[in-house]
Residue frames relative to the residue before (quaternion, step in Angstrom):
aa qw qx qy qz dx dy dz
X 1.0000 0.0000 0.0000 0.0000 0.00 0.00 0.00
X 0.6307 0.4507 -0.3035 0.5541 3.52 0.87 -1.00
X 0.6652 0.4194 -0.5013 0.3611 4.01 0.45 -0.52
X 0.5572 0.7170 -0.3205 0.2698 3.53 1.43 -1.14
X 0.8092 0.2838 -0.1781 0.4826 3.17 1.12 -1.42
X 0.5381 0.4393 -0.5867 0.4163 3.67 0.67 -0.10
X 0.5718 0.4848 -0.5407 0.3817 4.15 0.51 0.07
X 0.3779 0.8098 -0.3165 0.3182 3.37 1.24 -0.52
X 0.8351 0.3391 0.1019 0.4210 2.71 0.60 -1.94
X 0.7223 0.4013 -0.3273 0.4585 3.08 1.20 -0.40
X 0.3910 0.6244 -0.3618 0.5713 3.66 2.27 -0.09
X 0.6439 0.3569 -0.2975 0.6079 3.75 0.49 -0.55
X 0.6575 0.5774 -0.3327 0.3516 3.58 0.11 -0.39
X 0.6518 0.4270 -0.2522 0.5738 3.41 1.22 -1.75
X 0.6941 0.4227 -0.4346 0.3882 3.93 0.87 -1.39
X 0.4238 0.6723 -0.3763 0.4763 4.08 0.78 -0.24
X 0.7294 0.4949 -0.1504 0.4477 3.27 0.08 -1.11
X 0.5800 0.6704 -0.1224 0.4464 3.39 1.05 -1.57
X 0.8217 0.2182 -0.1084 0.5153 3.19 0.30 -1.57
X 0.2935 0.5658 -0.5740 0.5141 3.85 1.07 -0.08
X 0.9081 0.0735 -0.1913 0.3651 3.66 -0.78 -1.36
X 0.5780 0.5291 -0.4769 0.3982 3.24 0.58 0.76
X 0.6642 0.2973 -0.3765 0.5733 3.63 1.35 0.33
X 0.4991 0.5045 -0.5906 0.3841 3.72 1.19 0.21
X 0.7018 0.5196 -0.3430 0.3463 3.91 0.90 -0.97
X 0.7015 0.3843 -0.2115 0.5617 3.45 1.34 0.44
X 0.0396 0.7128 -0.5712 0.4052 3.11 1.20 2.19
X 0.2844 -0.7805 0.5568 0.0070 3.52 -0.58 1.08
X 0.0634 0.9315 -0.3472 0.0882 3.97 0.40 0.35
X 0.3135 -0.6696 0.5700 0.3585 4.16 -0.04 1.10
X 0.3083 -0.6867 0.6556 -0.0601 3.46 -1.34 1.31
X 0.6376 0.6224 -0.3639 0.2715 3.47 -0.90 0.74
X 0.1710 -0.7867 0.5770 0.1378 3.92 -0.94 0.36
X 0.0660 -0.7106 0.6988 0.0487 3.39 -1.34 0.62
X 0.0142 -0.7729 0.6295 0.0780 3.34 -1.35 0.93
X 0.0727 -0.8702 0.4448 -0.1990 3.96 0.26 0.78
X 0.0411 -0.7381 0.6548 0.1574 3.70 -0.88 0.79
X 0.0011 0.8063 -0.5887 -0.0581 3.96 -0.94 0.46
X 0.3935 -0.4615 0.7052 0.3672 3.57 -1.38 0.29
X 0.7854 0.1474 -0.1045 0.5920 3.86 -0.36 -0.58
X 0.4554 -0.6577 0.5979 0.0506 3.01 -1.34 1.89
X 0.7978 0.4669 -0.2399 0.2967 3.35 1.07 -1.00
X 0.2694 0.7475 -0.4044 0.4529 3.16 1.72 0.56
X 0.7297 0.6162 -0.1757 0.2386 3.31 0.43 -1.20
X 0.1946 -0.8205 0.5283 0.0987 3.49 -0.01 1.62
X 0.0529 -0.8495 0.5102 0.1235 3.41 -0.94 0.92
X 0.3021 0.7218 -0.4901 0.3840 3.30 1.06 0.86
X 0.1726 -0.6736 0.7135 -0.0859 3.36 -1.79 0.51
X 0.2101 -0.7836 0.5767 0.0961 3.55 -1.30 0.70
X 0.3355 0.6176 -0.4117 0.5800 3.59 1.23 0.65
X 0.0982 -0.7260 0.6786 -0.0525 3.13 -0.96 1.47
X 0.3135 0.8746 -0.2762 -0.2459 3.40 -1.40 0.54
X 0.7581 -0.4699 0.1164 0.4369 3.88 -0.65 0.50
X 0.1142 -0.8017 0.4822 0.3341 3.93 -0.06 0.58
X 0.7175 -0.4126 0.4867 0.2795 3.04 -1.65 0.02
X 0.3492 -0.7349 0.4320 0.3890 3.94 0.01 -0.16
X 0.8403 0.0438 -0.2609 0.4732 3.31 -0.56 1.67
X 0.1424 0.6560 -0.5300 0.5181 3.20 1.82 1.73
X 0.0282 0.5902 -0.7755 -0.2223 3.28 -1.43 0.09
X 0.4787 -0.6165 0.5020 0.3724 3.45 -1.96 -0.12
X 0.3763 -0.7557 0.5345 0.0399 3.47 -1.37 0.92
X 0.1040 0.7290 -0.6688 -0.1025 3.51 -1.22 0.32
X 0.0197 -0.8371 0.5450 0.0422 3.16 -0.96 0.63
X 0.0055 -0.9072 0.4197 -0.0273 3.61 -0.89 0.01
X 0.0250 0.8874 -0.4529 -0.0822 3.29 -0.43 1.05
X 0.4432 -0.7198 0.5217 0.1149 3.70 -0.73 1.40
X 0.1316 0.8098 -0.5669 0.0741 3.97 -0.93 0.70
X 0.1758 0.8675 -0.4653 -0.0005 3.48 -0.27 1.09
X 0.2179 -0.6982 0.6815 0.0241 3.56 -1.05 1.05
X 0.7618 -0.2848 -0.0207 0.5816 3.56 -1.38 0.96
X 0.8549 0.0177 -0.1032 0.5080 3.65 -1.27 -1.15
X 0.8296 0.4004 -0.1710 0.3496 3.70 0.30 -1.03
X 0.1574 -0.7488 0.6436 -0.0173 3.22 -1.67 0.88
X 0.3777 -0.7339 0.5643 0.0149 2.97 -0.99 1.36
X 0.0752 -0.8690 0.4730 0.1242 3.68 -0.80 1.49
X 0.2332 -0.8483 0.4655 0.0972 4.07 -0.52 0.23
X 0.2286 0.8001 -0.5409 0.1223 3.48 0.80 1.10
X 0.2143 -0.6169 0.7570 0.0211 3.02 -1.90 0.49
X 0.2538 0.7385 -0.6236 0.0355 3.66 -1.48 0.53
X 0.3430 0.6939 -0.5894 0.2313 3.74 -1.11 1.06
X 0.7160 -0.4362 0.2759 0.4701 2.68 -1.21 -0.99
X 0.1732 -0.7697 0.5962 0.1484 3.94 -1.17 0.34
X 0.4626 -0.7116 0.4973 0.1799 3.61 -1.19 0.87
X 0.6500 0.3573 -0.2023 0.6394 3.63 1.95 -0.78
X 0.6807 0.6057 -0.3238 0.2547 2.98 -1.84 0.01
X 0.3610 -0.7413 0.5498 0.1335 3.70 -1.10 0.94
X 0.5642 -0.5577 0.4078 0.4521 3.08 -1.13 -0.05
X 0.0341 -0.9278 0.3291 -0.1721 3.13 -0.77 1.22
X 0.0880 0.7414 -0.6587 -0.0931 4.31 -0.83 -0.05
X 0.2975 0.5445 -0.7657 0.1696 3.35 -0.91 0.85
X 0.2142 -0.6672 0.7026 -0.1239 1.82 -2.67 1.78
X 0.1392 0.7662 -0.6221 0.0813 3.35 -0.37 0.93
X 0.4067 -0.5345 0.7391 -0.0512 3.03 -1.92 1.97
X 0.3411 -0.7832 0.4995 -0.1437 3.46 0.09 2.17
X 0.8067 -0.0150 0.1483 0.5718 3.52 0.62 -1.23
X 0.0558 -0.8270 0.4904 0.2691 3.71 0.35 1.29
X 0.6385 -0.3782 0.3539 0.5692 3.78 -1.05 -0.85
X 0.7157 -0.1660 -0.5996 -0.3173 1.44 -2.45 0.31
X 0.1745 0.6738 -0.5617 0.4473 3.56 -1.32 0.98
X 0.7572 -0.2736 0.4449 0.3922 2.55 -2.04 -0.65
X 0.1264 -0.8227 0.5516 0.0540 3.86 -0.50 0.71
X 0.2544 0.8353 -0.4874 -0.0013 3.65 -0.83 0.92
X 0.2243 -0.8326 0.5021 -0.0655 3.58 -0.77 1.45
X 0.0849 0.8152 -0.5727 -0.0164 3.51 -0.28 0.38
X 0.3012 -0.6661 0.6807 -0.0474 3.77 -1.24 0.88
X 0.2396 0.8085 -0.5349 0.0536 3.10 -1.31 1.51
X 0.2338 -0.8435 0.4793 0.0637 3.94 -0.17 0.66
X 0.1290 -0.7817 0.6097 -0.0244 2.93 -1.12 0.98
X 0.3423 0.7821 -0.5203 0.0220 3.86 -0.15 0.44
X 0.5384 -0.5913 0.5468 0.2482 3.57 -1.44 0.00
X 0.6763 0.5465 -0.4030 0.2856 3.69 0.50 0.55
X 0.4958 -0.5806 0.4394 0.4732 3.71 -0.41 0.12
X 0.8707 0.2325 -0.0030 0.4333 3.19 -1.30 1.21
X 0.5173 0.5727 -0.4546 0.4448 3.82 1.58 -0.21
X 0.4952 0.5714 -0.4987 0.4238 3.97 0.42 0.11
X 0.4957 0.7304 -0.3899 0.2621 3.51 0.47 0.23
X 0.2379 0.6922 -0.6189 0.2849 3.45 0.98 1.44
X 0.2136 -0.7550 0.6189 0.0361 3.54 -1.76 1.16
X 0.8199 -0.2115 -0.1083 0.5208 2.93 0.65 0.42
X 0.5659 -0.6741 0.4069 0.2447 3.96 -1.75 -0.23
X 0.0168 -0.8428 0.5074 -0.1789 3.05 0.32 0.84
X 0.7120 0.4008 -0.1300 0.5617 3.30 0.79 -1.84
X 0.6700 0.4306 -0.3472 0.4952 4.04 0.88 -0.59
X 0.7522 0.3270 -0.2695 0.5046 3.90 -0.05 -1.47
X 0.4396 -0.7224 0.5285 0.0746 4.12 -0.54 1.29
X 0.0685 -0.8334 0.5151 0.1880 3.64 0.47 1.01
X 0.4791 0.6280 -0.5433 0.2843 3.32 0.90 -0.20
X 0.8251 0.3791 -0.1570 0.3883 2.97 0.70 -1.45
X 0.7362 0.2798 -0.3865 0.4800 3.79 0.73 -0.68
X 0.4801 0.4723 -0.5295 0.5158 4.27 0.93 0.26
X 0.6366 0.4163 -0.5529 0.3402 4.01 0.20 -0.37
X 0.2203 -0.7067 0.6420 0.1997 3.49 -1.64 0.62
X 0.4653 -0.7502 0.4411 0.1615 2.90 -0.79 1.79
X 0.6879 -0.3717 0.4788 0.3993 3.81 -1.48 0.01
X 0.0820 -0.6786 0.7281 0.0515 4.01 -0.50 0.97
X 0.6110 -0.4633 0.6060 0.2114 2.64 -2.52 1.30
X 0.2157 -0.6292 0.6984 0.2641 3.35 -1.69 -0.02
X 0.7154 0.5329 -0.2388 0.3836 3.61 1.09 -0.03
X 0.6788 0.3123 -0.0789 0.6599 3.61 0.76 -1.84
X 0.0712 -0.7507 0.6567 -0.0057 3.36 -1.25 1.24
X 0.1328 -0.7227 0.6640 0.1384 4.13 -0.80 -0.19
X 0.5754 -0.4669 0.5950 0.3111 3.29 -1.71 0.92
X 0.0869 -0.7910 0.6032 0.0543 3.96 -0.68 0.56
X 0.2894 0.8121 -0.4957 0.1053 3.48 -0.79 0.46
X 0.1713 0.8021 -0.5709 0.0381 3.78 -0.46 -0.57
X 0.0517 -0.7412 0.5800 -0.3341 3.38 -0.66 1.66
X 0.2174 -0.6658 0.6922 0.1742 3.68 -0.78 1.00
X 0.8126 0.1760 -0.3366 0.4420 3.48 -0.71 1.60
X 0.7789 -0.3753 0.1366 0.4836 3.39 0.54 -0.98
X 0.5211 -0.6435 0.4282 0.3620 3.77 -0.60 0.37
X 0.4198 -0.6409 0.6088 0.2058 3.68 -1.03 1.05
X 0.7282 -0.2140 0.1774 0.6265 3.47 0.52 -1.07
X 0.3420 -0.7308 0.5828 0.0960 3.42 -1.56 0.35
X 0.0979 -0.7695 0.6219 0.1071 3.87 0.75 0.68
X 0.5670 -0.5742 0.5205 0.2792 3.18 -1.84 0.55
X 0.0682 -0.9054 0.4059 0.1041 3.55 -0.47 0.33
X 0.3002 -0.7126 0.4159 0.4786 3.96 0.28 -0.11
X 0.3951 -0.7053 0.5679 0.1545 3.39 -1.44 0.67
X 0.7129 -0.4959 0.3875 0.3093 2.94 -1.92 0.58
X 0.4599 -0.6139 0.4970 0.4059 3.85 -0.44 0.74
X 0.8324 0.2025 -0.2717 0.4384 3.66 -1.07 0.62
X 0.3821 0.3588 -0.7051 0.4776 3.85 0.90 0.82
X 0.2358 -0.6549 0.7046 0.1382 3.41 -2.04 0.04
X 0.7369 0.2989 -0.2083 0.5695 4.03 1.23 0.12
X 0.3434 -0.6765 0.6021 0.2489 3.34 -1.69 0.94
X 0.3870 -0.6400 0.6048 0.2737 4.10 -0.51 0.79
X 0.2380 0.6609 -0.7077 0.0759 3.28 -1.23 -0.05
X 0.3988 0.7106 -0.5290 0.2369 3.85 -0.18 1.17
X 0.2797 -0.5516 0.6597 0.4268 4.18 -0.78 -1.27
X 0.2413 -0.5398 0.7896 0.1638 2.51 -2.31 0.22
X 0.0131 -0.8285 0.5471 0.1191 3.42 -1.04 0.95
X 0.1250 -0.8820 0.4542 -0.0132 3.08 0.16 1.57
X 0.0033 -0.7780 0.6202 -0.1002 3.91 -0.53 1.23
X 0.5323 0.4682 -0.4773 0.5192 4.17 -1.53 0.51
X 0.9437 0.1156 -0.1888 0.2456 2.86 -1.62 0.98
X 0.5699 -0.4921 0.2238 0.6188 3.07 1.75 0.81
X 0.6165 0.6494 -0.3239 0.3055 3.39 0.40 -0.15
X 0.0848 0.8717 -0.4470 0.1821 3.84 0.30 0.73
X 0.2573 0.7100 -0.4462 0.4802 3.75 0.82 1.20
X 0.1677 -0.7881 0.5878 0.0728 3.16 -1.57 1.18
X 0.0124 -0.8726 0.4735 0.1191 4.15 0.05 0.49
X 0.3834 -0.7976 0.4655 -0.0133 2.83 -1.13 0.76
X 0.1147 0.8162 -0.5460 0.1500 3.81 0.31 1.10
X 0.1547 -0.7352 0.6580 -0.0516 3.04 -2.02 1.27
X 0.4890 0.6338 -0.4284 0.4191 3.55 -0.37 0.27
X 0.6596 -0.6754 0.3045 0.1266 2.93 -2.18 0.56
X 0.0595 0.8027 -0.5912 0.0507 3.53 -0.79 1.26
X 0.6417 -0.5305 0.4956 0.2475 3.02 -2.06 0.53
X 0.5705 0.7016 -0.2854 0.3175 3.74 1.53 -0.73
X 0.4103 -0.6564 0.4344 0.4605 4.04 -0.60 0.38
X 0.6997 -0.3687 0.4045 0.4592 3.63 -1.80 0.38
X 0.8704 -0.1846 -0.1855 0.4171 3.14 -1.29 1.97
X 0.3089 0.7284 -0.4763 0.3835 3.70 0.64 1.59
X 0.3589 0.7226 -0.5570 0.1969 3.34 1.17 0.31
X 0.7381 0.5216 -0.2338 0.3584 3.79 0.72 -0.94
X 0.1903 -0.8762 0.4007 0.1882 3.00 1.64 -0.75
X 0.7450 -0.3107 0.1128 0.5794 3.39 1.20 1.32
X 0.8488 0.1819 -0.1950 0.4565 3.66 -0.02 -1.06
X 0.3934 -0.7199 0.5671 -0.0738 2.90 -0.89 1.62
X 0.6710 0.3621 -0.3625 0.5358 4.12 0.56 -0.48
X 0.2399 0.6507 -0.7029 -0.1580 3.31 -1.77 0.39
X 0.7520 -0.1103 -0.1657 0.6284 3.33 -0.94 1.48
X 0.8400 -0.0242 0.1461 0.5220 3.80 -1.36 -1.21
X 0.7170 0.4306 -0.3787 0.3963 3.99 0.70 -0.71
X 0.0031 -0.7204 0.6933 0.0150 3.90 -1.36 0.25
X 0.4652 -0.7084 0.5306 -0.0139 2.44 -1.17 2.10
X 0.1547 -0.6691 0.7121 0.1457 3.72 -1.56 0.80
X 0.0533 -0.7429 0.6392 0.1915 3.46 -0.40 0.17
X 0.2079 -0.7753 0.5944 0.0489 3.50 -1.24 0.79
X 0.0793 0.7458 -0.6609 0.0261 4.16 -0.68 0.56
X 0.2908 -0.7289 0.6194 -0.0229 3.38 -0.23 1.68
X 0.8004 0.3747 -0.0891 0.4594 3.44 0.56 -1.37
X 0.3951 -0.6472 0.6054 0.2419 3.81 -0.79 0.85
X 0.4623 -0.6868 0.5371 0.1618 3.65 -0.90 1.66
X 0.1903 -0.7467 0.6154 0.1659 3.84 -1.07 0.56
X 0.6111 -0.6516 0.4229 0.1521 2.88 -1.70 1.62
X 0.0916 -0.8500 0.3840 0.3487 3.45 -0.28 0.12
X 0.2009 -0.8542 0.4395 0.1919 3.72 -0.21 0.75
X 0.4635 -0.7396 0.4730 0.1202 3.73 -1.02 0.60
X 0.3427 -0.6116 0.6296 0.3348 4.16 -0.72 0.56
X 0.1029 -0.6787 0.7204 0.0996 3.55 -1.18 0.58
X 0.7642 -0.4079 0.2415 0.4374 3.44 -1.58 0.56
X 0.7015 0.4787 -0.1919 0.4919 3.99 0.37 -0.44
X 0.5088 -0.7797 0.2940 0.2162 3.84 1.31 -0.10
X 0.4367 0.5343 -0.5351 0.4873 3.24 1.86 0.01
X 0.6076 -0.4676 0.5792 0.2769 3.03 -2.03 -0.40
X 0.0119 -0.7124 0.6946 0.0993 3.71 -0.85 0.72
X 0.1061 -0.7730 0.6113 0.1324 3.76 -1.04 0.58
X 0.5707 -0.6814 0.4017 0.2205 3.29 -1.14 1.64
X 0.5363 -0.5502 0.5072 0.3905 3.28 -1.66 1.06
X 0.4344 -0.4796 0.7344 0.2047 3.46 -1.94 0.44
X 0.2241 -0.8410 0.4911 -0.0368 3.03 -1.52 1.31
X 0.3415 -0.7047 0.5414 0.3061 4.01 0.16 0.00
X 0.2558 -0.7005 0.6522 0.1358 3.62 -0.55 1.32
X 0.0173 0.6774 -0.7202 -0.1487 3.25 -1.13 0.90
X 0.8648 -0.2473 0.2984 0.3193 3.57 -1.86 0.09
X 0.3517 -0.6952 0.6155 0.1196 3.65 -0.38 1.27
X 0.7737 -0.3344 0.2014 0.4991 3.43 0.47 -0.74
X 0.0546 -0.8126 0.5738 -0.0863 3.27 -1.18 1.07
X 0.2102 -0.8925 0.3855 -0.1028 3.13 -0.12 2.01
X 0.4170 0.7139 -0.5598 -0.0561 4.05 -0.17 0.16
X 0.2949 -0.7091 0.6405 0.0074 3.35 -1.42 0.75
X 0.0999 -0.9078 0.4037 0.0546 3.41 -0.80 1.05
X 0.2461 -0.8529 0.3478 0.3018 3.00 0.63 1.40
């Protein structure tokens, strides 16, 4: 009797087991990439009508990586399925203000169809990228930002308390996503520090590139010499993970 039912159990067990990976291989997942430059982030529709099939023991992902330089911002989404990864939210505020500003946002979850962010509102901080910062009257930076290459790059004045003109790319590949950007303008961050070390968001990984040697920016004190500003080490604006 005792041999009967421990087969029992281990028959229920195997049919258990079964149907587990037979409803993980039938993850359902919004599918799709957007690459896009806007003056208003909050334009930006992140939705998609592509649907797709996971892999068994995939989950679905969105990710997204946010870059702004004077008026414009440049957006990098991705959504589907992934083969890595936990359930997850991490946010990380790469480059805070003022300057160049970069933030990127990624999700991991395990439900059918749970990728289903439209837009950023709750990620891109209007407080902070709508606030207009204190302009220089002196220290100016080519400014631009362009998914491929800059047309032109107009001088522009900067935010009082950046002290460098950027001038580098991001090459940003994974998750369908294959796209080089280009960004100029003024930060507070050392020469190629825009990422500030972490280089992966969700499926995409970032190369950052600084061909050009950033300029210091240096100030007239009361007596007319020249005093050039300390250099700082950006650390992490903000680094968020949540386990769902």
């Amino acid at each position: 009797m005792g041999a009967r039912h421990a087969q029992g159990l281990l028959l229920l067990f195997l049919l258990r087991a079964s149907s587990t990976r037979t409803l993980a291989q039938h993850l359902y997942c919004h599918k799709g990439i957007s690459m896009s430059l806007e003056e208003d982030p909050r334009a930006f529709n992140w939705t998609t009508e592509r649907v797709e099939t996971c892999d068994n023991g995939a989950l679905c992902q969105e990710s997204l990586m946010m870059v702004k330089s004077g008026a414009k911002m440049a957006l990098l989404a991705t959504k589907g399925c992934n083969p890595e990864g936990i359930p997850a939210i991490t946010l990380v505020q790469h480059s805070p203000p003022p300057g160049i500003m970069v933030v990127s946002y990624s999700s991991y979850c395990e439900h059918s169809f749970c990728n289903n962010r439209k837009n950023i509102p709750e990620i891109w901080n209007p407080e902070i990228s709508e606030q207009a910062p204190n302009m220089s009257t002196t220290f100016h930076c080519p400014t631009c930002l362009a998914l491929g290459a800059c047309s032109s790059a107009p001088s522009l004045p900067c935010p009082i308390d950046t002290t460098r003109c950027y001038q580098g790319k991001l090459q940003v590949a994974g998750g369908d996503v294959d796209s080089t950007l280009e960004v100029k303008g003024c930060t507070s961050l050392p020469r190629c520090g825009l990422m500030s070390g972490i280089f992966t968001i969700g499926p995409m990984w970032v190369k950052e590139m600084c061909p050009y040697q950033s300029l210091i920016q240096s100030r007239k004190v009361g007596n007319g010499a020249t005093t050039w500003l300390p250099i700082s080490i950006g650390r992490f604006g903000l680094l968020l993970l949540l386990l769902l």
